[in-house]
N, C-alpha and C positions, 0 to 999 in steps of 0.2 A: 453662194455668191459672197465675195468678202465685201462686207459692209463698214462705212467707216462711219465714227464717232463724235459726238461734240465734244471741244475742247473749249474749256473757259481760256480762252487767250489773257484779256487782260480787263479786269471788271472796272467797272468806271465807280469810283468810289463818291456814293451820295452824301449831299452835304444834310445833316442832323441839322433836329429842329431843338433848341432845349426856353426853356421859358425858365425869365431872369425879369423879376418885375412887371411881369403881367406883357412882357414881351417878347416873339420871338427873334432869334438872332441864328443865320446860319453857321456852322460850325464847318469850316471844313481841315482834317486834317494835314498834316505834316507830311509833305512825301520828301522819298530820298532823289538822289537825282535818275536812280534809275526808273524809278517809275513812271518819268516823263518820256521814257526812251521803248523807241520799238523793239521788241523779243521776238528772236523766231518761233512762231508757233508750229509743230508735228502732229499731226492729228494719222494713227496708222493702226489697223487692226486688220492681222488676217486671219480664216477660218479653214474649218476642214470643208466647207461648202465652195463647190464650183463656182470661178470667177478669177480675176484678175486680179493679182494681189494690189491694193492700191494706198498710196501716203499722200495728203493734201499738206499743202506749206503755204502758209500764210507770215503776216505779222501780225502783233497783237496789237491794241489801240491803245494809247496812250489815255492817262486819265485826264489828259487836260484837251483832248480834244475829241471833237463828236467825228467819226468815221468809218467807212466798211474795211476790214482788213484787208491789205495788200496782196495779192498772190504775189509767191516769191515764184522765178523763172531762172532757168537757167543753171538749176543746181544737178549735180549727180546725185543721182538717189540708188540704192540697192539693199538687197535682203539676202542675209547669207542667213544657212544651216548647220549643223555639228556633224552634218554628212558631205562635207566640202560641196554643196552647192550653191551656187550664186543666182539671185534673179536680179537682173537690172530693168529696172524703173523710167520711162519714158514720161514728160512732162509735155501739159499743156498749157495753154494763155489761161486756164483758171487757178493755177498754183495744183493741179493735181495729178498723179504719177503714178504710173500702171505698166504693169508687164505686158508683154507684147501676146504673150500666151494669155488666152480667157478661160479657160480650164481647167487653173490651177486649182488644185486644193492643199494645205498644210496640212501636215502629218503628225496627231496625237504621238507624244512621245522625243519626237524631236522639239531642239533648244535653236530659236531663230534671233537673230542680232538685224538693225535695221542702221544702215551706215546713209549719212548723208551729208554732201560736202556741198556749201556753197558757191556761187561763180566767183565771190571775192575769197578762195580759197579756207572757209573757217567749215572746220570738221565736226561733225556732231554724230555722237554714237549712242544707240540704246544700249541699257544693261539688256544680257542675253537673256531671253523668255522662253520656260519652258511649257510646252503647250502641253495639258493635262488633257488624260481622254474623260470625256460626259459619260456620266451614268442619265439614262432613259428620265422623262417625267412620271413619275408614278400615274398623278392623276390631275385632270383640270376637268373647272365641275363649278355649277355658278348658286348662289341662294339668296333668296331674299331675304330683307333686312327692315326694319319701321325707323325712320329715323323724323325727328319734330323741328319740324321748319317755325320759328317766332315771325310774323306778321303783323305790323301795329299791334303791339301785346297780346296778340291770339296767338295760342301755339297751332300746329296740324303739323298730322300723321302721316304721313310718305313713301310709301315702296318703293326702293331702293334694289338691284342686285349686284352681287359683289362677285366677280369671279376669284374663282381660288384654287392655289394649285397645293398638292403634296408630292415631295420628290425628298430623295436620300440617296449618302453613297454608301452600298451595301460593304464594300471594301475600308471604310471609313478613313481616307485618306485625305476627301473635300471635305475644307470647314467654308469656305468664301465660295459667293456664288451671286450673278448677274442675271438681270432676267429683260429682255426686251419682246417687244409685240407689234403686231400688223391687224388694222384691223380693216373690215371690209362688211360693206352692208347694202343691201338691195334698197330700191329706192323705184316709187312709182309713182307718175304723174298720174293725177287726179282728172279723169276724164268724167263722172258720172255727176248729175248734178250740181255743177259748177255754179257759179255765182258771175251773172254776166251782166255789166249796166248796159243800158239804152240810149241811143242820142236822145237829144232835144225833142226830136218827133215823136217816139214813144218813150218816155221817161218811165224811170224806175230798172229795178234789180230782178231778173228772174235765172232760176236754177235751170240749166240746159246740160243737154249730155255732148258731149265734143267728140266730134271723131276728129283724130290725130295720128299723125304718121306711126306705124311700129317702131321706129328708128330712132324718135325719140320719146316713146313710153315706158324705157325698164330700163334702169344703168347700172352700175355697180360702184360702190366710191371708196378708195383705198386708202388708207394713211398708216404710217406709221406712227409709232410711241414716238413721245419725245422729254419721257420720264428715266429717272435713273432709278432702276428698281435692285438693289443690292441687300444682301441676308448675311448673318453667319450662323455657322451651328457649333461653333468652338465652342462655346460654353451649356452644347445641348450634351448630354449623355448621351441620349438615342442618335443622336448626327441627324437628326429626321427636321425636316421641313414640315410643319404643319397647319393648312389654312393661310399662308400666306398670298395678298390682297395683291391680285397685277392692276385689277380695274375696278372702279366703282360706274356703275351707268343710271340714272336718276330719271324723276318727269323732267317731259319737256324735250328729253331726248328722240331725233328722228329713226338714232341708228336701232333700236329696237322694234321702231315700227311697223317691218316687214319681216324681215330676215336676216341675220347678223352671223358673223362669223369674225372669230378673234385668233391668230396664228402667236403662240409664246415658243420663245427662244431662252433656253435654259445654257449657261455656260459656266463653269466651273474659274474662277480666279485666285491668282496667287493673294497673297496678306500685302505683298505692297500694291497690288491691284486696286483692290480691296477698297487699302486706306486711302487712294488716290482720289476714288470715285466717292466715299465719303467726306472729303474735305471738298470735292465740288459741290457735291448736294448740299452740304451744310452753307457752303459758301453763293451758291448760288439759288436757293431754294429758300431760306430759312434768313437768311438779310433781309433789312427792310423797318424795324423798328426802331427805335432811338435806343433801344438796350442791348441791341443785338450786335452779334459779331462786325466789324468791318469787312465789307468783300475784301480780299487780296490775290495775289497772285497764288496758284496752286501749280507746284513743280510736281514733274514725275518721273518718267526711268530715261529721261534722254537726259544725256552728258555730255558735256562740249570740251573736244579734247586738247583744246589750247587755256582752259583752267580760269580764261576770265571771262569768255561768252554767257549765257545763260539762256534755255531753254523751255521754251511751255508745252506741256502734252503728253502726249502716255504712246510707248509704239506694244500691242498686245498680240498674242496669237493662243487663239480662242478656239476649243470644240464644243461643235452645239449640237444639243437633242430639241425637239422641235413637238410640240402636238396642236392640235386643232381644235378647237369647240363650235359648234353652230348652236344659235338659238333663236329658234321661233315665235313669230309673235300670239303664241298658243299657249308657252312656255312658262310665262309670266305675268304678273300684276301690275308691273310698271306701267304710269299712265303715257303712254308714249302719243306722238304727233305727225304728220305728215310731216314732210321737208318743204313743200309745198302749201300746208297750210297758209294763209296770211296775202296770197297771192290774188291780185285783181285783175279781171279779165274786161273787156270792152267788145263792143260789132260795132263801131263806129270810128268813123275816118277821123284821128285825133292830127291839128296843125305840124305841117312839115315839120318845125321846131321841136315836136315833143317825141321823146326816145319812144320806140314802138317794136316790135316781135312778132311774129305770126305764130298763132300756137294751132288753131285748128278749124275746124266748120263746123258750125249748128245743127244735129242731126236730124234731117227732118227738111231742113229749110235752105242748108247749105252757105248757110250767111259764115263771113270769114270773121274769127274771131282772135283779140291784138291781144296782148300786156305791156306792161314797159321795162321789161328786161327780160335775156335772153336764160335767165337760171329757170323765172318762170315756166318758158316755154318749151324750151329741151331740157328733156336730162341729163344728154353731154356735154351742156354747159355747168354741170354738178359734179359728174364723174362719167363713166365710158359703158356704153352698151354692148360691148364686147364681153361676154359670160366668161368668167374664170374659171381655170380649167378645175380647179376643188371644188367649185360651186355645185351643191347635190341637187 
């Protein structure tokens, strides 16, 4: 499936704090005029994975104004290859643009160009990308770690695990390399001993066992990453990748509680890739201090072929190797929690006015027991009871 990417369109530059006399004063930079002025943003990447090649086109936000970015409409969009193929691009009311074909997949080896012209006729062309074939992950593989949490001047000791992958290119031709994840974890409402109050009648808290629909006692909750994980091995001798960190997962976390499972995506990028994705991270990751860099605008391979436009975005075409990890809550020392922990439960008719849930009956007694929201009481208001076809 071709996935697409975030693009720093246009960073809102913060105003610095600096102390001048025991006071502070904000600072905010110099801009030019074009910085006050909307950029087309290109956000495009396509894969050797089934799916519809897709490009979103936005505008970027202006530093002097708070706003969601505009979908641009209206444009021609298309992706030509070094094997005179053309795919043309169909748009919607979100700024985003897909081939009519779901099926596609790009082909390792070939060199793809992404042409996009707008309705007020201004042309904009990627430099041509050639798509590199993935070597496999060697291995992905998770260990604990003790790392010391400071507490009002007490330190403690913490179980921590760190997933880790090792991969190389046996051919030695990748030096740049991207790594993205999915992750997904079981999740189970708490029916055994519940903690349920009492009205007024009988006051006080007692522990009851809930019977509850099957439908919502077991879900499953997906997310993707939405970190930039990029490497190089240019200046490794062996090319070899080793022990590099995709996840760190800590106490307090639910998604280890049950059963977890994490999908990484390994893809091979060129050097101006590369440097595109580290001037974001750096630019949007690593701002934030008074000593630190200014956010700015980050260009990449699109070019505008009337020579005074200017473009934000990167257009990629990526092959991806893929593996899977599961790990159980057997597996580990992490102090992990329900997702459900914290949750209060009632058998009593609480006034119309107050938010209320049906979670289950009292086993035994059959008395109907509330909470006051619906995350509480389903676990499809969490994530979906539908079992994942990898789920073992």
């Amino acid at each position: 499936m071709v996935s697409s990417f975030k693009i720093l369109s246009k960073i809102l530059a913060p105003c610095f704090l600096v102390t001048l006399n025991s006071c502070l004063e904000p600072v905010t930079p110099e801009l030019n005029s074009t910085d006050l002025e909307p950029l087309l943003v290109i956000e495009g990447q396509i894969t050797n994975e089934e799916g519809p090649f897709r490009v979103k086109l936005t505008t970027s936000i202006p530093v002097n104004v708070m706003y969601y970015p505009v979908p641009v409409l209206g444009a021609d969009v298309l992706i030509y290859d070094d094997k005179v193929n053309i795919f043309i691009l169909e748009g919607d009311q979100n700024g985003w643009y897909e081939t009519a074909d779901k099926k596609l997949k790009a082909i390792p080896g070939n060199t793809y160009t992404l042409s996009v012209t707008t309705r007020e006729g201004i042309q904009y062309e990627s430099t041509p990308v050639l798509m590199q074939e993935a070597p496999d992950i060697d291995s992905l593989y998770f260990e604990e770690v003790i790392n010391t949490r400071l507490e009002d001047n007490l330190a403690y000791d913490e179980t921590w695990l760190n997933i880790l992958l090792d991969s190389d290119d046996p051919g030695g031709m990748i030096k740049y390399w991207k790594f993205g994840f999915t992750e997904t974890w079981e999740v189970n409402m708490l029916t055994d001993s519940v903690p349920v109050a009492h009205s007024v009648d009988s006051p006080g808290i007692t522990l009851e066992n809930i019977s509850v629909s099957d439908e919502k006692k077991v879900c499953w909750v997906t997310k993707p990453s939405g970190s930039i994980l990029i490497t190089s091995t240019a200046n490794n001798p062996e090319n070899r990748i080793k022990e590099f960190k995709i996840r760190s997962l800590g106490p307090g976390e639910d998604k280890l509680h049950v059963r977890y499972s994490i999908l990484v995506k390994q893809t091979p990028v060129s050097k101006e890739l590369y440097d595109f994705w580290k001037k974001l991270m750096d630019t949007n990751q690593n701002a934030g201090g008074i000593y630190e860099k200014i956010p700015a605008q980050v260009f990449g391979n699109i070019i505008c072929c009337d020579d005074h436009s200017r473009a934000l975005g990167y257009f990629s075409a990526s092959a991806i190797k893929e593996k899977r990890l599961f790990i159980d809550r057997t597996d580990h020392h992490v102090q992990t929690v329900s997702a459900y922990k914290g949750c209060v439960y009632f058998d009593y008719v609480m006034p119309p006015w107050v938010p209320k849930s049906y979670f289950g009956t009292e086993s035994g007694t059959g008395i109907k027991v509330y909470c006051h929201a619906d995350y509480c009481a389903d676990c499809r208001a969490y994530g979906s009871n539908v079992r994942p076809d990898f789920w073992k």
